[in-house]
N, C-alpha and C positions, 0 to 999 in steps of 0.2 A: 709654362702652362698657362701661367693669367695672361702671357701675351697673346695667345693665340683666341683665351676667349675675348679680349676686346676689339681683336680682328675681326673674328667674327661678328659682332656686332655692331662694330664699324662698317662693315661691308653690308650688312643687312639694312641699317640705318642708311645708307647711301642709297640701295636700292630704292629702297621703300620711298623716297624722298625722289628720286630724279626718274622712276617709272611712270607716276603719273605726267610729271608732263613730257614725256616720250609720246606716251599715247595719249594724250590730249582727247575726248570727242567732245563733240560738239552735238548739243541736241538741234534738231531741224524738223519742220513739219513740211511734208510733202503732200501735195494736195493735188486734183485735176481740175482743169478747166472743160465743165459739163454744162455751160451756158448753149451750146450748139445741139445737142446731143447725147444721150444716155451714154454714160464711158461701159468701150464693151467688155464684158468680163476677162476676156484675155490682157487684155492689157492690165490691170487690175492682178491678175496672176502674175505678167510679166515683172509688172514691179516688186511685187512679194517675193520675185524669183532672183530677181538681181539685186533684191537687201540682202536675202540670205546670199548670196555667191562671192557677197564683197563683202561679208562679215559682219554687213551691219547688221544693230540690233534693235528692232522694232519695238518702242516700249506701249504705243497704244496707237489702236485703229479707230477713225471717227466715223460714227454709223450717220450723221447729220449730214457731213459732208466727207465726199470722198477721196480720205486722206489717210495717213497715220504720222505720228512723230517716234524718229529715227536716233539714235544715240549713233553718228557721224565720224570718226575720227578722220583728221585734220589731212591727213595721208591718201585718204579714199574718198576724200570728198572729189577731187578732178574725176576719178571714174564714175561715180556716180549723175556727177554732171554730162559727163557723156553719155553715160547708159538713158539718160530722160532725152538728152538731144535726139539719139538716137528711136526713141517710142514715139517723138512729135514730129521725128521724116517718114519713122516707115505706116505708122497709125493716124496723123494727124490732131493727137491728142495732148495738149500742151498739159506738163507737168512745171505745179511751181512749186520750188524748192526756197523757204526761207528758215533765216534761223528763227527759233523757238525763246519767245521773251516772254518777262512778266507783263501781263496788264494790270491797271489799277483802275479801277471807276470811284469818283470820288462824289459826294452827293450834289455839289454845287452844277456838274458837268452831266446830273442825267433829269 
């Protein structure tokens, strides 16, 4: 019987330990290139439309500029990559996709 519970727990412990870096994400801020033109609200849909359809999960929209950042995993990022290639042939609307870092401002540097 105590074998079967350190099995179990053995196995749970395993999980728990090689799940996360199974699915790995990666946070990323997606943003548009609005230097030319007001970006039009469809496409702005469209994106919100292919986060949700490729799982990803949108942790925050920027109302400054228009973007949001994307919790990514490592698997989905090639199609996501496609789906933006794909809005800046068929719309003309360039989507930049980078990963999401700390910044630091330090006093001597502002």
């Amino acid at each position: 019987m105590k074998l079967i519970q350190y099995l179990i727990i053995g196995v749970t412990l395993l999980v728990c330990l090689v799940a996360p870096v199974m699915c790995h994400a990666g946070s990323y801020i997606l943003s548009f290139d609005e230097s030319s033109r007001a970006l039009p609200q469809n496409v702005w849909e469209k994106a919100l439309g292919f986060a949700d359809e490729l799982g990803v999960k949108i942790t925050h929209e920027y109302s400054l500029i228009k973007g949001f950042t994307l919790d990514v995993p490592e698997e989905v990022l090639p199609k996501l990559k496609k789906k933006l290639a794909d809005l800046e042939r068929d719309y003309g609307v360039k989507g930049h996709l980078e990963e999401d870092n700390l910044v630091h401002a330090f006093q001597e540097h502002i």
